[in-house]
Structure formats: C-alpha cells, structure tokens
N, CA, C and O atoms as a GROMACS GRO file, in nm:
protein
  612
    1UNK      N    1   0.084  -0.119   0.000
    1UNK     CA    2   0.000   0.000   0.000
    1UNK      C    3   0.089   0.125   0.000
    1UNK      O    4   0.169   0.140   0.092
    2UNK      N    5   0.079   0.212  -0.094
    2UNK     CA    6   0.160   0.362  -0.079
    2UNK      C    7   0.038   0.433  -0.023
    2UNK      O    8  -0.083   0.414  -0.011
    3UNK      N    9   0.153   0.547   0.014
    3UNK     CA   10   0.064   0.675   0.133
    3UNK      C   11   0.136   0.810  -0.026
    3UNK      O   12   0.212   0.818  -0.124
    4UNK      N   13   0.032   0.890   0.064
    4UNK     CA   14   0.107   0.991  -0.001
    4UNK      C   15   0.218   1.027   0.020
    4UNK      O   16   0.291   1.047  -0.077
    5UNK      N   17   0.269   1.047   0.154
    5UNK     CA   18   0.414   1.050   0.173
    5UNK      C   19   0.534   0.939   0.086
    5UNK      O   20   0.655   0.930   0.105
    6UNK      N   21   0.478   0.893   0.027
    6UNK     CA   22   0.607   0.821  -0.080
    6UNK      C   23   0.623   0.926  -0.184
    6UNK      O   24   0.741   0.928  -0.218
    7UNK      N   25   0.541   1.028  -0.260
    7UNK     CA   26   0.583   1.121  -0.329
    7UNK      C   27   0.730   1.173  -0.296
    7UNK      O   28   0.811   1.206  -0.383
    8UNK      N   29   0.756   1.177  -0.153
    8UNK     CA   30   0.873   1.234  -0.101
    8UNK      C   31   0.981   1.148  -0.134
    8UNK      O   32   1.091   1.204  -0.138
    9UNK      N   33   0.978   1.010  -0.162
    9UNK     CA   34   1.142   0.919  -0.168
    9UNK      C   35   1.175   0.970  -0.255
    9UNK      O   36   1.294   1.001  -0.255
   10UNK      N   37   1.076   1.016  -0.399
   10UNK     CA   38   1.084   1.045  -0.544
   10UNK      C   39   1.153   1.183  -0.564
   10UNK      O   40   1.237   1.197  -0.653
   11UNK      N   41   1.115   1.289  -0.478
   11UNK     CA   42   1.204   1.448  -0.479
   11UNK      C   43   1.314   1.393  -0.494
   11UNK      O   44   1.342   1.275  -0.473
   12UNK      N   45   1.412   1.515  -0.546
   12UNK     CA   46   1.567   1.494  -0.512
   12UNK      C   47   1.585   1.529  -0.338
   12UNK      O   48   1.493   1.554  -0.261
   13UNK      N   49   1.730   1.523  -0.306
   13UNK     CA   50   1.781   1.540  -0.169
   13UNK      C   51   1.900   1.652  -0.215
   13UNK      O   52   1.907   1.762  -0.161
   14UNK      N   53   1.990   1.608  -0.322
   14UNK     CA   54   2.075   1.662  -0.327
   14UNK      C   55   2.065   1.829  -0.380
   14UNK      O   56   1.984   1.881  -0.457
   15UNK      N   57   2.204   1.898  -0.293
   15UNK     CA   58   2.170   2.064  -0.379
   15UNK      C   59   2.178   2.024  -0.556
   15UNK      O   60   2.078   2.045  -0.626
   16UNK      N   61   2.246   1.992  -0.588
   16UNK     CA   62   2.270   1.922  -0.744
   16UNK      C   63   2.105   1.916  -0.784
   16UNK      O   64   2.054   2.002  -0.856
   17UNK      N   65   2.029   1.799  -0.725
   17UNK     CA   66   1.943   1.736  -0.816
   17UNK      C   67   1.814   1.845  -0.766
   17UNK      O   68   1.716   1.860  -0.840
   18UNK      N   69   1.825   1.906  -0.658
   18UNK     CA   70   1.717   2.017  -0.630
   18UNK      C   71   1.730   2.113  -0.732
   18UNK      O   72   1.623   2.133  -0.789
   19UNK      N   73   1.839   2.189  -0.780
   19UNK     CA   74   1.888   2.283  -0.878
   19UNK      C   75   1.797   2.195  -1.011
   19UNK      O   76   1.700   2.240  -1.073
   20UNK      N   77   1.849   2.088  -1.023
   20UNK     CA   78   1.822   2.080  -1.168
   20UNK      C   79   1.672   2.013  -1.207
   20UNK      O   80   1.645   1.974  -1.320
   21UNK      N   81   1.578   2.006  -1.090
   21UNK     CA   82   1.445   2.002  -1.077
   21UNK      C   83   1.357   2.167  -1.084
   21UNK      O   84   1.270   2.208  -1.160
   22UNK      N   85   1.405   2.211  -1.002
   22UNK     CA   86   1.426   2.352  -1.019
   22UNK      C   87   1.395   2.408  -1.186
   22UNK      O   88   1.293   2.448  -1.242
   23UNK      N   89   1.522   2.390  -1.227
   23UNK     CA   90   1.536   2.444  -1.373
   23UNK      C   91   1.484   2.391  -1.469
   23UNK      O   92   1.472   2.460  -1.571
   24UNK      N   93   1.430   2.239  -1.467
   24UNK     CA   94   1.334   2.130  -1.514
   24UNK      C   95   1.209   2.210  -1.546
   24UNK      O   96   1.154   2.233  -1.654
   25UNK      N   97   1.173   2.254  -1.388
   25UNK     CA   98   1.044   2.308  -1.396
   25UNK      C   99   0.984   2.474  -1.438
   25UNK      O  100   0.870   2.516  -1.460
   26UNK      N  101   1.123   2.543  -1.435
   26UNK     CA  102   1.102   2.632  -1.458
   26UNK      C  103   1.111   2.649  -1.642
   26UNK      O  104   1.027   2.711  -1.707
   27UNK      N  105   1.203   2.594  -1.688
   27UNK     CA  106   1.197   2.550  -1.818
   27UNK      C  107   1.095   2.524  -1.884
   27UNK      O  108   1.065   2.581  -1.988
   28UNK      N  109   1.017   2.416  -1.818
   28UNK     CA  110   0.886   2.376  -1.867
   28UNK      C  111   0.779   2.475  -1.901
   28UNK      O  112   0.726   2.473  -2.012
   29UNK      N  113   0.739   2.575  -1.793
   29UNK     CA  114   0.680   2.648  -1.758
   29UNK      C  115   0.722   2.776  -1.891
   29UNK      O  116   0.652   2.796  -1.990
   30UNK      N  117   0.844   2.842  -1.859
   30UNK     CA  118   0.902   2.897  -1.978
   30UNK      C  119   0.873   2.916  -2.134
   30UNK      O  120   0.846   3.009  -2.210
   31UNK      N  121   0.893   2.768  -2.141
   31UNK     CA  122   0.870   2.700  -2.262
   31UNK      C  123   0.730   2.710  -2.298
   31UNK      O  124   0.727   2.699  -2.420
   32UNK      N  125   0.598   2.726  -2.246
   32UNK     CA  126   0.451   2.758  -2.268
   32UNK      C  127   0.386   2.620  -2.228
   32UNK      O  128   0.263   2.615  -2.240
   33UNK      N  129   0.468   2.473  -2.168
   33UNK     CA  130   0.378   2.372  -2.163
   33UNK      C  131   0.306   2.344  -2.041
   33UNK      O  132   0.244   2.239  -2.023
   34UNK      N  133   0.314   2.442  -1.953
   34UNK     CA  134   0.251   2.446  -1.856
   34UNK      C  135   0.158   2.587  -1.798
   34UNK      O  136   0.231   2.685  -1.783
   35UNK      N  137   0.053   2.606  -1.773
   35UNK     CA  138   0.015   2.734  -1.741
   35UNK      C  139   0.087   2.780  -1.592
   35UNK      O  140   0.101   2.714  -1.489
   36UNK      N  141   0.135   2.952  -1.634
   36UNK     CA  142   0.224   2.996  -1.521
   36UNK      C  143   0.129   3.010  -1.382
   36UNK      O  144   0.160   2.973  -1.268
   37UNK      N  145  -0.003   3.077  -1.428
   37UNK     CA  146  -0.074   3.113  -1.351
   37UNK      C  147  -0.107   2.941  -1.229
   37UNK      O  148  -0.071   2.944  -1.112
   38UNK      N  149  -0.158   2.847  -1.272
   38UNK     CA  150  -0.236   2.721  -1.220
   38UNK      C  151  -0.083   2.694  -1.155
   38UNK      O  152  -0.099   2.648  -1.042
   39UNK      N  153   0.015   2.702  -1.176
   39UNK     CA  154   0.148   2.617  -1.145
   39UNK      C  155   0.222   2.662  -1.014
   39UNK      O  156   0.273   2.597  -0.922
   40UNK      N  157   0.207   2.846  -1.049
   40UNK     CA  158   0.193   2.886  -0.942
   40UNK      C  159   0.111   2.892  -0.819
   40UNK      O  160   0.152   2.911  -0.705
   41UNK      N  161  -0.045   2.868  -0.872
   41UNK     CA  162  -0.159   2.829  -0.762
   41UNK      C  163  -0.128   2.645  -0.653
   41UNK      O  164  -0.160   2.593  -0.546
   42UNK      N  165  -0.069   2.623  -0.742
   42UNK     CA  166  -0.029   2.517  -0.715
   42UNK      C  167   0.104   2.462  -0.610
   42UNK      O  168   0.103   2.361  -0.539
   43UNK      N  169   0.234   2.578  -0.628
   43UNK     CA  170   0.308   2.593  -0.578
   43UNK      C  171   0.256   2.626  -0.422
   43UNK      O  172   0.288   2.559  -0.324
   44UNK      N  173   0.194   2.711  -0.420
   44UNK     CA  174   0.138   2.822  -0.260
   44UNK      C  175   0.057   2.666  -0.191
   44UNK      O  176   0.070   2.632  -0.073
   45UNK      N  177  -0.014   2.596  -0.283
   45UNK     CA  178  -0.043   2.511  -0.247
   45UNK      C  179   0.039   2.414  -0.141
   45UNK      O  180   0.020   2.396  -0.020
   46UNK      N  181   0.145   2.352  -0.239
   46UNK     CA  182   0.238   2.314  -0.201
   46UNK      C  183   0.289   2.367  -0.051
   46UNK      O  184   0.289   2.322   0.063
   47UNK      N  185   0.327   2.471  -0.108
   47UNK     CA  186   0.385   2.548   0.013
   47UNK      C  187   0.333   2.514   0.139
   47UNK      O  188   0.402   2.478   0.235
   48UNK      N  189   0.199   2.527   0.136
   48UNK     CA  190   0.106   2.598   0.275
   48UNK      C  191   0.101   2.449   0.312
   48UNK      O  192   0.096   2.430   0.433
   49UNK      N  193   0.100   2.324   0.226
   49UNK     CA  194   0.075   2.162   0.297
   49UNK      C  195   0.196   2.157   0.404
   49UNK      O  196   0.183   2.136   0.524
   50UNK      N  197   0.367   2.190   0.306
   50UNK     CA  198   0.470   2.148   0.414
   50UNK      C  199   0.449   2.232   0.512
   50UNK      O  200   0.417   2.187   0.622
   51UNK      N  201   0.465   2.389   0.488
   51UNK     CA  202   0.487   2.487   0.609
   51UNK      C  203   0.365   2.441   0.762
   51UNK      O  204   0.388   2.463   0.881
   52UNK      N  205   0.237   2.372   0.700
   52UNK     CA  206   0.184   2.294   0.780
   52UNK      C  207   0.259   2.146   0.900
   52UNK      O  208   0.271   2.124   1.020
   53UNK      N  209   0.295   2.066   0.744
   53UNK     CA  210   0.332   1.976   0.828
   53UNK      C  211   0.467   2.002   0.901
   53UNK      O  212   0.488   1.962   1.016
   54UNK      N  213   0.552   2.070   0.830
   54UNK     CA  214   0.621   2.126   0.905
   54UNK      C  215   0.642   2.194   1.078
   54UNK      O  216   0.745   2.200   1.144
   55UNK      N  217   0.521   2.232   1.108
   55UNK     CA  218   0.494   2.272   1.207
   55UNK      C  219   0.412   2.191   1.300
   55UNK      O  220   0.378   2.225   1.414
   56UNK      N  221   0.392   2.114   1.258
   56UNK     CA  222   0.273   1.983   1.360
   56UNK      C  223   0.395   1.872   1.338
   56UNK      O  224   0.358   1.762   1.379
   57UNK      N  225   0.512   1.872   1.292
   57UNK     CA  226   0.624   1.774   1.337
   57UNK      C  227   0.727   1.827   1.384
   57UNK      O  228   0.825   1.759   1.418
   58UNK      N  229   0.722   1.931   1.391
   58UNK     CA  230   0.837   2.014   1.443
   58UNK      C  231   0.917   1.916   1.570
   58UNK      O  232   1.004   1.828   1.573
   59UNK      N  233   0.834   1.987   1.665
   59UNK     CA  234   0.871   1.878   1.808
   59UNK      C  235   0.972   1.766   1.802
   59UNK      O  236   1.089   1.736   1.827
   60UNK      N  237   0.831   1.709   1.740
   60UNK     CA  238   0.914   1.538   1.721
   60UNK      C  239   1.025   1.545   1.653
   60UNK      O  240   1.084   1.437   1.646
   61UNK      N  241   1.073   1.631   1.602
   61UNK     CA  242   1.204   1.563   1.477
   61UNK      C  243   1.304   1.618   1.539
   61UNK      O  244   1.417   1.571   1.527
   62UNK      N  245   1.270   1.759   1.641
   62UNK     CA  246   1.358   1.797   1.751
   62UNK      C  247   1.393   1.680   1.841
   62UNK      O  248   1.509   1.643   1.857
   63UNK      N  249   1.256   1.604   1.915
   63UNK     CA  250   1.275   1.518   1.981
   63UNK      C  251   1.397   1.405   1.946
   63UNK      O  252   1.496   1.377   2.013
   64UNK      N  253   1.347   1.347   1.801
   64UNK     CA  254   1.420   1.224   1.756
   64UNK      C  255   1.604   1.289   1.737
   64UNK      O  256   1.702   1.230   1.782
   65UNK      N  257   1.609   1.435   1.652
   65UNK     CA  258   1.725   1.452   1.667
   65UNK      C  259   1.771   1.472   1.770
   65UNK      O  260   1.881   1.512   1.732
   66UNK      N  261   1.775   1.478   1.907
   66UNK     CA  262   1.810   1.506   2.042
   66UNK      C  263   1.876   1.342   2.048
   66UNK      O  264   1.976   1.333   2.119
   67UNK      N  265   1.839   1.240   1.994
   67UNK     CA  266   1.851   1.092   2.018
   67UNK      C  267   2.031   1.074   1.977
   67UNK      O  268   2.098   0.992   2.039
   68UNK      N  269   2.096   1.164   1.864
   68UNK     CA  270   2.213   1.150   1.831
   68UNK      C  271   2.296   1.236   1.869
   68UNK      O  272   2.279   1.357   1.885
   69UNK      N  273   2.424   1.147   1.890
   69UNK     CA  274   2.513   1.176   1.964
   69UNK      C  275   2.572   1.283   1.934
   69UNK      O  276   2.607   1.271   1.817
   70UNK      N  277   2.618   1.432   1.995
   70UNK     CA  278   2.644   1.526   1.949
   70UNK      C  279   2.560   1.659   1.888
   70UNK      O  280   2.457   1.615   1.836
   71UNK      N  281   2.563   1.741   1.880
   71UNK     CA  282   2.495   1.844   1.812
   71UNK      C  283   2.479   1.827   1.658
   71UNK      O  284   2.395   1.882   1.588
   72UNK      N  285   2.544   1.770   1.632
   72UNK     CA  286   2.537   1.824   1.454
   72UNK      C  287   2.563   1.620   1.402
   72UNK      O  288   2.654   1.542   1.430
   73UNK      N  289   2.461   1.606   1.336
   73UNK     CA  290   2.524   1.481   1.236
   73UNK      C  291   2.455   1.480   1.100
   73UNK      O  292   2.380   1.570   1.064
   74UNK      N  293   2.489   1.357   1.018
   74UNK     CA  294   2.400   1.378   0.893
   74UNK      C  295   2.376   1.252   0.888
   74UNK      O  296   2.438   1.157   0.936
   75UNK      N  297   2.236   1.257   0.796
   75UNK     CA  298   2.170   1.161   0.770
   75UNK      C  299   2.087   1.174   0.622
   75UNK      O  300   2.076   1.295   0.602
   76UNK      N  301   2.043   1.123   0.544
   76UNK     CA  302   2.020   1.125   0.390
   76UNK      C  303   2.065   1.240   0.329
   76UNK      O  304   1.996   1.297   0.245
   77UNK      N  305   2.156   1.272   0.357
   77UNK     CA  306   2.255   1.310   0.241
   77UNK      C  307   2.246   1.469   0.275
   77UNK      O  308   2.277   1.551   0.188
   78UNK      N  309   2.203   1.509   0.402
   78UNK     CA  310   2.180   1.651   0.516
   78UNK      C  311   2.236   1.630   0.631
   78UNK      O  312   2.238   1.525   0.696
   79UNK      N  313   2.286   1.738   0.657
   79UNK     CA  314   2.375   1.811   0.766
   79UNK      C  315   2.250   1.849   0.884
   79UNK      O  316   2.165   1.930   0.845
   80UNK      N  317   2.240   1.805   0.992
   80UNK     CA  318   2.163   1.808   1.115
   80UNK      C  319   2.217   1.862   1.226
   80UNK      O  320   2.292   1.795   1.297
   81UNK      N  321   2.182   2.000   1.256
   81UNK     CA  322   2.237   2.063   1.361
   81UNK      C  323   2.088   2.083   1.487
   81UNK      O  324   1.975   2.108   1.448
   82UNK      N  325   2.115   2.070   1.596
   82UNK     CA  326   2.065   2.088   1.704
   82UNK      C  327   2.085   2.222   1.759
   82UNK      O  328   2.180   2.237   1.835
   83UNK      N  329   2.002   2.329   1.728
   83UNK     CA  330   2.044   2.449   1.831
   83UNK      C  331   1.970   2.533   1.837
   83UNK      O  332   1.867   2.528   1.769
   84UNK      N  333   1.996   2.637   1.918
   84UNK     CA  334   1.930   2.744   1.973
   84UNK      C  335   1.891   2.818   1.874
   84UNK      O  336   1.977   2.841   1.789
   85UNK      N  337   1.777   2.869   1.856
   85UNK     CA  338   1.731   2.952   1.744
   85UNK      C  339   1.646   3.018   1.745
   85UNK      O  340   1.534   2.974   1.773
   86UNK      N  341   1.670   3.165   1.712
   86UNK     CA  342   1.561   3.305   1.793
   86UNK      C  343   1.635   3.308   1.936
   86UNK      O  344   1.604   3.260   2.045
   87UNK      N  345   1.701   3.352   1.908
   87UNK     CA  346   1.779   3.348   2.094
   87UNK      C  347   1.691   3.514   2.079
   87UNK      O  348   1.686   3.573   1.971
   88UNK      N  349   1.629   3.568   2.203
   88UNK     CA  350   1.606   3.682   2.228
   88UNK      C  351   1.642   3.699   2.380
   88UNK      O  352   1.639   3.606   2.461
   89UNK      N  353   1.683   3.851   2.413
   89UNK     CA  354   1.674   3.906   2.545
   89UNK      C  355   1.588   3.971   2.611
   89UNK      O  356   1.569   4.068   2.537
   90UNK      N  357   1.520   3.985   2.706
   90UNK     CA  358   1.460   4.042   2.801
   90UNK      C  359   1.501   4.135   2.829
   90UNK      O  360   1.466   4.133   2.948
   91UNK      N  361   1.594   4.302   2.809
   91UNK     CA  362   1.654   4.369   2.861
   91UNK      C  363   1.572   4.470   2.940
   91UNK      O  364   1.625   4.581   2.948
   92UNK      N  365   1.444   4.457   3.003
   92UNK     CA  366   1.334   4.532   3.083
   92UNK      C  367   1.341   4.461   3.201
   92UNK      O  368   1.308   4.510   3.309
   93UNK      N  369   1.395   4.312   3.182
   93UNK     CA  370   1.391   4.251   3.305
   93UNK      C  371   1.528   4.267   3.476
   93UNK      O  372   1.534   4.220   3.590
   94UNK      N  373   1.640   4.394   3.359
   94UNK     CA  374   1.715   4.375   3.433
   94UNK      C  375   1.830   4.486   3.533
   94UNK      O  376   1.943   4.494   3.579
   95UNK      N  377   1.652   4.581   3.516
   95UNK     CA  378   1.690   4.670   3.672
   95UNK      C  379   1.790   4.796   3.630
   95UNK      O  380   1.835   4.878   3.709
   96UNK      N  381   1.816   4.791   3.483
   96UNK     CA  382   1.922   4.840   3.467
   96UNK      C  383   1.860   5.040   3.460
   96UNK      O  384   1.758   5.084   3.407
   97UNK      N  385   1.934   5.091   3.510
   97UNK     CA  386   1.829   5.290   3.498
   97UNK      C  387   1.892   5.349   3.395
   97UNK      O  388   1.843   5.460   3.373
   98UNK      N  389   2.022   5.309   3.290
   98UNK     CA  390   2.077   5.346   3.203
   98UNK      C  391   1.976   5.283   3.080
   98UNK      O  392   1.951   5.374   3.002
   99UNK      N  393   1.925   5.185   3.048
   99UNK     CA  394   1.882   5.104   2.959
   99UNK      C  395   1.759   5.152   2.926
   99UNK      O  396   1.711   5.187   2.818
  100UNK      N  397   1.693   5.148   3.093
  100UNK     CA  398   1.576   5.183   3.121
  100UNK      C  399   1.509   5.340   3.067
  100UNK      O  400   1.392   5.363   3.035
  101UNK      N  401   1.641   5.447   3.070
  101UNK     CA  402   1.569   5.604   3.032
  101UNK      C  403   1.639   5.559   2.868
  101UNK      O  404   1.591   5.644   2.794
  102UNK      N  405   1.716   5.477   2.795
  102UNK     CA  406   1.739   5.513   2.674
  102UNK      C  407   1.636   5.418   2.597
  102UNK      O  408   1.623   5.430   2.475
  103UNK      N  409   1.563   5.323   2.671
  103UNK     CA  410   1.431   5.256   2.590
  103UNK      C  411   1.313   5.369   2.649
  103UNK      O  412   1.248   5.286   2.712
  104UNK      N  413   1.268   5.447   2.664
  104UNK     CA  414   1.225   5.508   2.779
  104UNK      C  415   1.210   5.613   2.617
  104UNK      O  416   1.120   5.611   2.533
  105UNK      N  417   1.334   5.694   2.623
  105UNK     CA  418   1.360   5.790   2.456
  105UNK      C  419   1.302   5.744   2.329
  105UNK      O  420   1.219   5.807   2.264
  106UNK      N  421   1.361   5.608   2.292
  106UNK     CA  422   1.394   5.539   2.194
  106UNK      C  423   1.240   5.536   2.138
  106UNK      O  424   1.205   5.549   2.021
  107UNK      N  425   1.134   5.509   2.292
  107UNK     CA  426   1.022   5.452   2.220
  107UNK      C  427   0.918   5.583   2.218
  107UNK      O  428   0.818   5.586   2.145
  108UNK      N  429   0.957   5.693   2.311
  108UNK     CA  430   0.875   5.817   2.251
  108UNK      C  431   0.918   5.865   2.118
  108UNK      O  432   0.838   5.920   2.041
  109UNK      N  433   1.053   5.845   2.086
  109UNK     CA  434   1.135   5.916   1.945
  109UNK      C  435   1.045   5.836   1.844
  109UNK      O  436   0.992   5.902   1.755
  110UNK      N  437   1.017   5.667   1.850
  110UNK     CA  438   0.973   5.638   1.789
  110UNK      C  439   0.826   5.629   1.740
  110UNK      O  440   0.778   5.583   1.637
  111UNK      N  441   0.765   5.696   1.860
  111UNK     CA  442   0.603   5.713   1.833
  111UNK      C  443   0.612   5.831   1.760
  111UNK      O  444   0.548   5.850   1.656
  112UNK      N  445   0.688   5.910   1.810
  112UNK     CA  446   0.650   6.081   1.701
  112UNK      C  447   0.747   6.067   1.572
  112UNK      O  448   0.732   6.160   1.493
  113UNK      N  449   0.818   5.996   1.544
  113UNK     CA  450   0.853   5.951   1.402
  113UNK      C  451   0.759   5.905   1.332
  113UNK      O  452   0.717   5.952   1.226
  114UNK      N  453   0.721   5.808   1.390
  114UNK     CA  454   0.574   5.715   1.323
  114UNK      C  455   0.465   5.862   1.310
  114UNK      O  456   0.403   5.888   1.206
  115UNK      N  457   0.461   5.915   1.388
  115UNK     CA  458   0.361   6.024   1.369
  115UNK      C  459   0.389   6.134   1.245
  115UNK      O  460   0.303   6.182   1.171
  116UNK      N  461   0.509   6.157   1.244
  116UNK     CA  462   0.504   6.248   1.104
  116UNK      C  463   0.515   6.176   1.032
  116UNK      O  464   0.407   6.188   0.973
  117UNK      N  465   0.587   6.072   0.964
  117UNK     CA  466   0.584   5.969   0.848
  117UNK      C  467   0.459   5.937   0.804
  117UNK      O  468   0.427   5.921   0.686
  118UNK      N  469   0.353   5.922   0.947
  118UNK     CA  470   0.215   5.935   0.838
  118UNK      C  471   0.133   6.080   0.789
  118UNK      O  472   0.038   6.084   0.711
  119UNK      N  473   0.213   6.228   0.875
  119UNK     CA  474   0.190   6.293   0.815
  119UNK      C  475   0.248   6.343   0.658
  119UNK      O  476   0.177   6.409   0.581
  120UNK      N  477   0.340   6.314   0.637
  120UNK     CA  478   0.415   6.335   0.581
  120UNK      C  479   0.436   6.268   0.429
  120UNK      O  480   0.505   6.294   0.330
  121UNK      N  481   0.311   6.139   0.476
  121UNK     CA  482   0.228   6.036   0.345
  121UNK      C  483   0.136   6.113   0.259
  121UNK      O  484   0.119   6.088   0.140
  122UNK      N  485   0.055   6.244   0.347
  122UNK     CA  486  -0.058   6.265   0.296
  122UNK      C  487  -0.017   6.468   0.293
  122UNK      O  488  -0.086   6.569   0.308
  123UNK      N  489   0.108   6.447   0.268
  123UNK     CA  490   0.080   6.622   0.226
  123UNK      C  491   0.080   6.632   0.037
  123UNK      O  492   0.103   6.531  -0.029
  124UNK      N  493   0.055   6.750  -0.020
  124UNK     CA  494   0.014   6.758  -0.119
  124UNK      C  495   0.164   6.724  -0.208
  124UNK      O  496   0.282   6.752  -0.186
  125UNK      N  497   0.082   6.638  -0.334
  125UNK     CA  498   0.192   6.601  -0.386
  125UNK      C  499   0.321   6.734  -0.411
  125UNK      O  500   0.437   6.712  -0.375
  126UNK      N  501   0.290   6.837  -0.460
  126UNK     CA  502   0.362   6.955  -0.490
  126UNK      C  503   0.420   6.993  -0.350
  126UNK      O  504   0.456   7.110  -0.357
  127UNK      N  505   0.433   6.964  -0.280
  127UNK     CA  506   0.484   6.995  -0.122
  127UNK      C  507   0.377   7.069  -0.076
  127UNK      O  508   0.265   7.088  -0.121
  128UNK      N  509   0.470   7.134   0.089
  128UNK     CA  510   0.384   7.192   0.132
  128UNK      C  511   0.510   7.313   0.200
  128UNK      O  512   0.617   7.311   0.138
  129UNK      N  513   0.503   7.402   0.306
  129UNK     CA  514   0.578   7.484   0.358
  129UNK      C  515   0.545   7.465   0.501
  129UNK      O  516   0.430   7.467   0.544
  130UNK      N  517   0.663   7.444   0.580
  130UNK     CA  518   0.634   7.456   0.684
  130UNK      C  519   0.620   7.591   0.748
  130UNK      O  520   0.702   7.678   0.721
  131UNK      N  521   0.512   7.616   0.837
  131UNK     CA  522   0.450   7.775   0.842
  131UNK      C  523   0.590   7.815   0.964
  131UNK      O  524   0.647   7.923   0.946
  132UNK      N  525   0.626   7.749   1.049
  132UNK     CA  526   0.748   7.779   1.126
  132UNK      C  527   0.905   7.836   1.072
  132UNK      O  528   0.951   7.939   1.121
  133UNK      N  529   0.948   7.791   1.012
  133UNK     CA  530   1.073   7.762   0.930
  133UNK      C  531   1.071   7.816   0.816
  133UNK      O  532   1.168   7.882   0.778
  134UNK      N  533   0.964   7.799   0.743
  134UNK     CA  534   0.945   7.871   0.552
  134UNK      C  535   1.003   7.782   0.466
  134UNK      O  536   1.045   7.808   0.353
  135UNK      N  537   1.006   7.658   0.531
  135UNK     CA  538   1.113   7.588   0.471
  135UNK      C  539   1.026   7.508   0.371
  135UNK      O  540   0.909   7.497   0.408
  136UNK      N  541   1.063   7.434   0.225
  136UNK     CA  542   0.952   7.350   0.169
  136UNK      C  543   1.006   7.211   0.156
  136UNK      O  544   1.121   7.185   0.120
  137UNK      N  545   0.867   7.078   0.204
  137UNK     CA  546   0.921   6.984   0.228
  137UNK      C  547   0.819   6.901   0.111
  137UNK      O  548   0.736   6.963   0.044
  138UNK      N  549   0.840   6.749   0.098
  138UNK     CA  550   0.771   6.699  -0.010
  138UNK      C  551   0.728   6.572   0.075
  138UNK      O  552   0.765   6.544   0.189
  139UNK      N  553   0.626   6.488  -0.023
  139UNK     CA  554   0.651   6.360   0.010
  139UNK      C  555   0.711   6.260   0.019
  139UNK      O  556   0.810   6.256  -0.054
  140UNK      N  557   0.695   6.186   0.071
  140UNK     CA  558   0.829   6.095   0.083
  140UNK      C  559   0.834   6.000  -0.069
  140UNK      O  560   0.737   5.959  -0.133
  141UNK      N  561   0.949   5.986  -0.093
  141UNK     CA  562   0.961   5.853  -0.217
  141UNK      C  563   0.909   5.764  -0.198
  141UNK      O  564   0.942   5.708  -0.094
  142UNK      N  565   0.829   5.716  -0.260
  142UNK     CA  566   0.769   5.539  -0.246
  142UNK      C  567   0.812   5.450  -0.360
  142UNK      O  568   0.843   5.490  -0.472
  143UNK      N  569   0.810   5.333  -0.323
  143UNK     CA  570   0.882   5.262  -0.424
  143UNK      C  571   0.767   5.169  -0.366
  143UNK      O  572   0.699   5.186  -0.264
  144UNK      N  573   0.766   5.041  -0.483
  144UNK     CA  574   0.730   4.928  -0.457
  144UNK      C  575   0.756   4.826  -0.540
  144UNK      O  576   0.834   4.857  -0.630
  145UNK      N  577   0.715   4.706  -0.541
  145UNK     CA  578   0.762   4.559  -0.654
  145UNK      C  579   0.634   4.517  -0.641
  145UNK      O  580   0.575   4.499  -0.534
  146UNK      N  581   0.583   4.499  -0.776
  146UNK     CA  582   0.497   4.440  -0.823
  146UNK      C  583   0.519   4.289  -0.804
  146UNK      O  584   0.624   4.230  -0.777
  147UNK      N  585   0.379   4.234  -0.827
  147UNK     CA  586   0.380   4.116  -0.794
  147UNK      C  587   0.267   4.011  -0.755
  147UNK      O  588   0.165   4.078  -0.743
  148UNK      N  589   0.246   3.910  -0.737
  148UNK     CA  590   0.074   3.843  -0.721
  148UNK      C  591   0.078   3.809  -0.547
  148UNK      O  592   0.167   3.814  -0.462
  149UNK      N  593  -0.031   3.781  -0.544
  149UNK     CA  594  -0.061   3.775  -0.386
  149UNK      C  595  -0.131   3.616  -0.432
  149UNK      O  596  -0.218   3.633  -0.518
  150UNK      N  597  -0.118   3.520  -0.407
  150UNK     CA  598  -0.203   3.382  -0.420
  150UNK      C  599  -0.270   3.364  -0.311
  150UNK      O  600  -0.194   3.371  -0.215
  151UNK      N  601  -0.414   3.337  -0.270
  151UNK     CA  602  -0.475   3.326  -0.198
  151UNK      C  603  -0.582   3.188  -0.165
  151UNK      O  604  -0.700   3.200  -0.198
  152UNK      N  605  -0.540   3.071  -0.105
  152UNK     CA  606  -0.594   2.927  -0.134
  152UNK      C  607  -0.722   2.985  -0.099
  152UNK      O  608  -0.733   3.063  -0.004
  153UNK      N  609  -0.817   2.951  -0.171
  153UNK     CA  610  -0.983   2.963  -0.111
  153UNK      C  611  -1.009   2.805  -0.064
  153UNK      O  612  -1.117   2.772  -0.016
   0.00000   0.00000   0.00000
C-alpha cells in the first residue's frame, strides 16, 4: 500500500538534483507547456501543505534529533544541527536605569517619528511649507515591486 508520503522518496535530496528540478520546472513552464498562472496556484499550495506539516512535526524531529550523539550529524545526504534559534533578550527585566531612560527615549522618538511619516504620506503632492521655518518639504519617495498575492480559497 503507498501513502502519499512516498511522493517524497521520489524528490531529489541533493543541492545538485534540487537545482536541476528547479530548472526542469522552470523550463517547462518557460517554454509555454505548462500554465504559469495554475502552477503557481499550485506551488502556494504546495507550500502551505509542508509549512503545515512542518509545524505539527516540528517537536518530534527535535525530539528524535536530540537521540544522536552530538549536536550536529548527517543523515540522507543533510547536515543536522541541534540548536538554539531566535535566541532573544529580556533587557526590561534587568533593573538596569541606564537602559531603562534610553528605551524610555527610543520609544517616545519612535512614536513621534511614526507620527510624522504618516503625516508626511498625505501632504500635497507639490509639497507643502512649513508655516514655522518657511522651509519646503515633499513627500516621501515610495517605491514598490509588483507582484501576485495567491490566496488558497
């Protein structure tokens, strides 16, 4: 009896044979024998199954790699490291009155930054003058990258 998980013996493992699946498929696609649009619907697809299972096995594969000896080994043809990841600090937790008045600054500087940046979205495209200063200021540059948003319904 096969499961769906046998699709997986069939992927490549190697950087080599990932590259040239890769370029297989992008080729294909290229080439007009596949629609870009469905392939890509398909991809997000993809995506959203592992980034799933990915995360409902997480644990366990932590667990099972914890079983070998050492931090780091390999096994099908991957390098397996055990470690700390997202290390973050607590620096509110630690009493400090130097830390304390420069997060204290940091985060009023940063509310009234945020506050003109959104004024500063909506002044007239041709500028405007500041009535203090006489000085003339514009809007800010915007840039962006085009691009599709895929959305599984």
């Amino acid at each position: 009896m096969t499961t769906q998980l046998d699709i997986l013996r069939t992927f490549p493992q190697s950087k080599v044979d990932i590259q040239a699946l890769a370029c297989d498929w992008t080729n294909q696609i290229l080439e007009g024998n596949s629609d870009p649009i469905k392939v890509a619907i398909q991809i997000k697809a993809i995506q959203t199954v592992l980034d799933q299972v990915n995360a409902g096995i997480k644990d366990y594969v932590l667990s099972e790699s914890e079983k070998y000896e050492g931090k780091t080994f390999t096994k099908e043809g991957a390098k397996i490291e055990v470690s700390d990841m997202g290390v973050k600090y607590d620096y509110s937790t630690c009493g400090d009155p130097t830390w304390d008045e420069l997060n204290r600054k940091i985060t009023e500087l940063t509310t009234r930054r945020k506050a003109r940046e959104e004024f500063l979205k909506v002044i007239p495209e041709n500028g405007t003058v500041d009535p203090e200063t006489g000085s003339i200021f514009h809007r800010p540059a915007r840039t962006a990258t085009r691009g599709i948003k895929i959305t599984i319904l």
